[in-house]
C-alpha positions as CSV (number, residue, x, y, z in Angstrom):
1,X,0.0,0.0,0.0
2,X,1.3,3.7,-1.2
3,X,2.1,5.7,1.9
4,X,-0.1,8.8,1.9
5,X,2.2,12.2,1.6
6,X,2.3,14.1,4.5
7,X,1.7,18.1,3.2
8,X,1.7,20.9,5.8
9,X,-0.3,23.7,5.2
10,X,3.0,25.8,4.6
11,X,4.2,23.1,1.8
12,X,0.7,24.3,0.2
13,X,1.9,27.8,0.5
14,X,5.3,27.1,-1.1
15,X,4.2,25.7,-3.9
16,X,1.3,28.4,-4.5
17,X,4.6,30.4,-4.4
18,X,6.0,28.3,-7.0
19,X,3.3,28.5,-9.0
20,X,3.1,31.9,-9.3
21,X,6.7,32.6,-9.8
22,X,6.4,29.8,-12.6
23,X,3.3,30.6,-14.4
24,X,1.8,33.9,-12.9
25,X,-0.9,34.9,-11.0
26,X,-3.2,34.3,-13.8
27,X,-2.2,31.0,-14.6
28,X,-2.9,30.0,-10.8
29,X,-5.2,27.7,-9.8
30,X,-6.1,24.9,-7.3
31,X,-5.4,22.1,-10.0
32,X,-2.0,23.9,-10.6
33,X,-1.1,24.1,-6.5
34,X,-2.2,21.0,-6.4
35,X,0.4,19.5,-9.0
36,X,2.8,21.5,-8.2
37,X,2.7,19.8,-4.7
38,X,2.5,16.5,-5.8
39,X,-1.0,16.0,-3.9
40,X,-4.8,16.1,-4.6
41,X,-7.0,18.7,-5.9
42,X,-9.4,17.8,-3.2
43,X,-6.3,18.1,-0.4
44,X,-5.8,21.9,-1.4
45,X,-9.7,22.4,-1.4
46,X,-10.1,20.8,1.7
47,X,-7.5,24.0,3.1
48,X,-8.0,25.8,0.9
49,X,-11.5,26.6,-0.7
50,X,-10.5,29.0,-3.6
51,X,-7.3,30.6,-5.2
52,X,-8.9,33.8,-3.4
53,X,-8.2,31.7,0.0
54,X,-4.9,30.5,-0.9
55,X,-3.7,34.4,-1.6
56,X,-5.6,35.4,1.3
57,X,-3.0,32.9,3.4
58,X,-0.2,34.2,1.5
59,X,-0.9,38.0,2.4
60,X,-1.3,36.3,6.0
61,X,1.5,34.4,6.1
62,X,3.9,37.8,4.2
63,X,2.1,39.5,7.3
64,X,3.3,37.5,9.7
65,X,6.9,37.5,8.2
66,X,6.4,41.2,7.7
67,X,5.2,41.9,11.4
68,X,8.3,39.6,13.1
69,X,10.7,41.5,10.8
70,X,9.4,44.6,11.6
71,X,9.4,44.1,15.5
72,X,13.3,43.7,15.6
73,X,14.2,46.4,13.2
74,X,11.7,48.4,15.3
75,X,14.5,48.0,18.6
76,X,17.3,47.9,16.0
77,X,16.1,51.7,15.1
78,X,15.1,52.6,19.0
79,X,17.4,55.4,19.1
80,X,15.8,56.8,15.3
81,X,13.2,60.1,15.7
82,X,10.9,57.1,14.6
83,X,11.3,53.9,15.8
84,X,8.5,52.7,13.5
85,X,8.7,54.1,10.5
86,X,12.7,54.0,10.1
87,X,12.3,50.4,10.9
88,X,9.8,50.1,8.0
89,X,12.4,52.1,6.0
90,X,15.1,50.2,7.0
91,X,13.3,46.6,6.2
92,X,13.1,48.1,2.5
93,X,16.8,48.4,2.0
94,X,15.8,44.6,1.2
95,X,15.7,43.7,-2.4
96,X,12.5,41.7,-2.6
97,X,13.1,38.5,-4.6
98,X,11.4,37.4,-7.6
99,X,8.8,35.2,-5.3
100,X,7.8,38.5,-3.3
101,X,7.2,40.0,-6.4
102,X,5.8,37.2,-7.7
103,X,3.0,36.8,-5.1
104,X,2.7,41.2,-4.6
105,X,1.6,40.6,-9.2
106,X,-0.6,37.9,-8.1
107,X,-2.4,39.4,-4.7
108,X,-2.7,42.9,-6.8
109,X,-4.4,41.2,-9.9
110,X,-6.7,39.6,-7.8
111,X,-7.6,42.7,-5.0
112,X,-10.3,44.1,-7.6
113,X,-12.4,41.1,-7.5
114,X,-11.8,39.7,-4.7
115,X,-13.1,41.5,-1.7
116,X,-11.7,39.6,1.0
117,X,-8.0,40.3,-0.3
118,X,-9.1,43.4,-0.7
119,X,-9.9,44.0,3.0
120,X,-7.0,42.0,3.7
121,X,-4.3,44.3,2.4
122,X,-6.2,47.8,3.9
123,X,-6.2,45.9,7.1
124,X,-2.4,45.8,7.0
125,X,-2.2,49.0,5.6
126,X,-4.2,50.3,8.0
127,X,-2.0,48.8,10.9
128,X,1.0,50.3,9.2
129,X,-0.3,53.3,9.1
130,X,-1.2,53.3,13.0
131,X,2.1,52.1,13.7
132,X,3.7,54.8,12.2
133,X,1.1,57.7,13.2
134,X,3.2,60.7,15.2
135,X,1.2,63.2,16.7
136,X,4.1,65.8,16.5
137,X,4.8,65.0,13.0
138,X,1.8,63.3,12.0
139,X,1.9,65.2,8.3
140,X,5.3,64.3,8.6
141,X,5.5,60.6,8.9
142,X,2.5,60.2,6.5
143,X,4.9,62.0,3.6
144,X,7.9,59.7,4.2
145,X,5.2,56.5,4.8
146,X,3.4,57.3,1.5
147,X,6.8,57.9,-0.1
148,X,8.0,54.3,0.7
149,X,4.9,52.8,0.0
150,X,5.2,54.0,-3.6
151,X,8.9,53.4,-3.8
152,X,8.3,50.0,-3.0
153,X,5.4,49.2,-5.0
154,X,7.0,50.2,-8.2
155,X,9.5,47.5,-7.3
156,X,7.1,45.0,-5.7
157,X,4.9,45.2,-8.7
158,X,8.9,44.6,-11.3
159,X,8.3,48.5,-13.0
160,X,11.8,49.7,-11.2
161,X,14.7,47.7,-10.2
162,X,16.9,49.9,-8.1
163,X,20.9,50.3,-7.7
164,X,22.1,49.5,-4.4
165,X,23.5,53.0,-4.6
166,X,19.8,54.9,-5.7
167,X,18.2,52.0,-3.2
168,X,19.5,53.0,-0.6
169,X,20.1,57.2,-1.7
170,X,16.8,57.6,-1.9
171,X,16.0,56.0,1.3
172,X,17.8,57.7,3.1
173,X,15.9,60.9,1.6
174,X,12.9,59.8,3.3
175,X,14.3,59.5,6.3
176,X,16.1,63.1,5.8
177,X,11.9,64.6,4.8
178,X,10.9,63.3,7.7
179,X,14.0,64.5,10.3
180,X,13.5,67.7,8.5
181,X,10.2,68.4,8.3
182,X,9.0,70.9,11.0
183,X,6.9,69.7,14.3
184,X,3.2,70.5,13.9
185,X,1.7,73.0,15.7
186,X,-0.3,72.2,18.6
């Protein structure tokens, strides 16, 4: 008798991964994650219900990673004038690799038409945005957050691949708008 293979939710993951980076988001499917991991349709649907439930799990899952990377850069920028967004501009001094971009094509083709993703990513937005919130420079950090959103999306999404040198020149710029900028008036 065949021994049954012994999948984790996370090998599901992977292989969605692989799938996208493979094929692209809109050649993804549960027949296709389910190949790819060498088990059945009807294991992934039994985790998964839908390819909106699998991308759902990967924004969860980049969440988690995000929120754990976050939390030490956070104490490794303590002595910043922002703990939390230096720390957010410090984790993008990371060049993301083709599976980040990969899954940010896939999770953005699917957010129109798929409400649940949708809510998904302005959930973590929204907790980014909290995070970073300064009420002495609340115009402030929303500049250099909105900033580094867009200058990671355009590289998230494969329109810009930056230096090193212009990575990292640039960051540093949003760090400088947001040291510079003036306290708001109470």
């Amino acid at each position: 008798m065949a021994r049954t293979k012994k999948v984790t939710c996370s090998d599901i993951l992977d292989a969605t991964e692989r799938v996208v980076v493979k094929l692209g988001s809109a050649r993804l499917s549960i027949d296709a994650v389910a190949k790819e991991a060498g088990i059945s349709k009807s294991r992934v649907v039994y985790d998964y219900k839908s390819k909106g439930a699998l991308l759902e799990a990967l924004i969860d899952r980049q969440f988690q990673r995000g929120s754990e990377q976050i939390d030490t850069l956070v104490q490794e920028c303590a002595d910043t004038p922002h703990p939390e967004l230096f720390a957010r501009i410090k984790m993008a001094e990371q060049v993301p690799d083709d599976t980040e971009k990969a899954v940010a094509v896939a999770v953005s083709a699917s957010v129109s038409s798929e409400a649940t993703l949708k809510r998904k990513m302005q959930d973590w937005f929204d907790h980014d945005l909290k995070a970073i919130d300064n009420p002495i420079k609340r115009e402030a950090s929303y500049l250099a957050f909105f900033a580094l959103v867009g200058f990671g999306c355009h590289e998230w999404l494969g329109l810009i691949n930056w230096e090193s040198k212009e990575r990292l020149s640039f960051l540093d710029s949003i760090r400088t708008m947001y040291s510079s900028y003036p306290d708001s008036q109470s």
